[in-house]
N, C-alpha and C positions, 0 to 999 in steps of 0.2 A: 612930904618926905624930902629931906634932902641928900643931895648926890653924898656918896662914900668919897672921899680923896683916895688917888691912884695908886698907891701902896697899900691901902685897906682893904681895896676891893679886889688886887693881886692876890694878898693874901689869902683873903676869903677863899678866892675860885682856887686855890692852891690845894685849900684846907677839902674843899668838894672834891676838887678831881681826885686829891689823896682817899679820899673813903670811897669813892667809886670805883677807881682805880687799883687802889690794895689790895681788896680781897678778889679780884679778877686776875691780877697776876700774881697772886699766891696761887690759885686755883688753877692758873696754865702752868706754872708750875710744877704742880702734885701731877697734872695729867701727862707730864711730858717723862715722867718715871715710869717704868715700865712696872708692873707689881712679880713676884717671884711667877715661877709655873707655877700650877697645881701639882701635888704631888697626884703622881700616877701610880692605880697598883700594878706591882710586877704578878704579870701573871705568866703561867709556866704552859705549855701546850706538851699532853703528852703523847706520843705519834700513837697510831694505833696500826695494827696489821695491812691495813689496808692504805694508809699513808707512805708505811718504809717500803714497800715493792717500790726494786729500780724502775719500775716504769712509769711511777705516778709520780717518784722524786725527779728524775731526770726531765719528764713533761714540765713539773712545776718552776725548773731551772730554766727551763728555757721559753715558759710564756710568764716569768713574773714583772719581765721588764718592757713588756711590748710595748704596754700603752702610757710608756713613760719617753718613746722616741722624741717626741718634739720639744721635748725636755731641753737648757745648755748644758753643753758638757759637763760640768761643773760638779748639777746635778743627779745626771747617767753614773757621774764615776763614785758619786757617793752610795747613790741606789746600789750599786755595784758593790760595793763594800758591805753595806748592810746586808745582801741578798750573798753574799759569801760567809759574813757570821753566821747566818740564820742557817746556811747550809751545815756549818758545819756542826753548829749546836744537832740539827736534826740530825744530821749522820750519825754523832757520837750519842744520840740519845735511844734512835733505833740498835744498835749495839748492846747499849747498855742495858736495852730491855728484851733484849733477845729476839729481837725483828728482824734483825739484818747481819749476816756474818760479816767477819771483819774483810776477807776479800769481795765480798759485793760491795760492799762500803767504799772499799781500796777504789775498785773498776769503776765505780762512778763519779768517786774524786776525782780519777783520771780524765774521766769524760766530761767532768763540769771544769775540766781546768784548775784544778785547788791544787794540786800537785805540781812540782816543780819538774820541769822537762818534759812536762807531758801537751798535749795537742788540744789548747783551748777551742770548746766552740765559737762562735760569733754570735754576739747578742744582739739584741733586736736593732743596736744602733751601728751594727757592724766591726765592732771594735769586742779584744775580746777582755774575761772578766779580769778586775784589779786583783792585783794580789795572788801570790801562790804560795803553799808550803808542803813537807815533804808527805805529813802524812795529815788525815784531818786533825785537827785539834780544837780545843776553846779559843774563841776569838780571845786579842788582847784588847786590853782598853784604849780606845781612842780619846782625842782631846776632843 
C-alpha cells in the first residue's frame, strides 16, 4: 500500500471528522432547545363549607409559606403573590357560593393584608404579604 500525499489524506480525515462530527453537533444542538411546556389542565377547586370558615381560611394563610423560609427572596415575594391570587380567587368563590358573607370575607381580607390601609400579618419570612387592594377581587394577569 502506498502512503496518501499530505493534502489527500487532510482531506480524507476532514471528510471523517465531518460525518462524525455533523450529526453530533446537529444533536447538541436540538438538545440545547428547550421543547414547549406541557399543556396543563386548568382545573377549578370548588371550596366546600368546611374550607370557607374564617378559621380554616386564615390557618391556611398563614401556614402556606412556612416551609418555603429558606427560599431567596426572590422567591418568597413570588410565593407571596400567587398565595394572594389564590386568596383572593377562594374568597370571592366562597361568596359566590354562599359560604361566606361578604363581611367575613371583608374581616379576613383585612387580616391577611389584601386590603389597603389595613395591618398585614408577618409571614413565615417575617416580611409582610406583596400586594394590597381595596376590596378582594380577581387577580390580574401577571407577565
Amino acid at each position: 500500500m502506498t502512503p496518501l500525499p499530505a493534502a489527500r489524506l487532510s482531506a480524507l480525515l476532514l471528510v471523517i471528522a465531518g460525518s462524525i462530527l455533523g450529526p453530533l453537533s446537529a444533536r447538541a444542538v436540538d438538545t440545547n432547545r428547550m421543547p414547549p411546556p406541557p399543556a396543563s389542565p386548568v382545573e377549578r377547586h370548588d371550596p366546600d363549607v368546611k374550607t370557607c370558615t374564617s378559621e380554616n381560611l386564615l390557618r391556611a394563610w398563614n401556614q402556606q409559606l412556612q416551609s418555603y423560609t429558606d427560599q431567596p427572596a426572590a422567591v418568597i415575594e413570588r410565593l407571596r403573590l400567587v398565595q394572594r391570587d389564590m386568596a383572593i380567587v377562594t374568597l370571592n368563590r366562597c361568596i359566590q357560593r354562599g359560604l361566606l358573607s361578604r363581611g367575613d370575607a371583608r374581616q379576613l381580607a383585612i387580616q391577611m393584608g389584601l386590603e389597603t390601609g389595613s395591618p398585614a400579618p408577618a409571614t413565615p419570612a417575617g416580611q409582610t404579604p406583596a400586594g394590597s387592594t381595596a376590596e378582594p377581587q380577581a387577580p390580574s394577569q401577571r407577565p
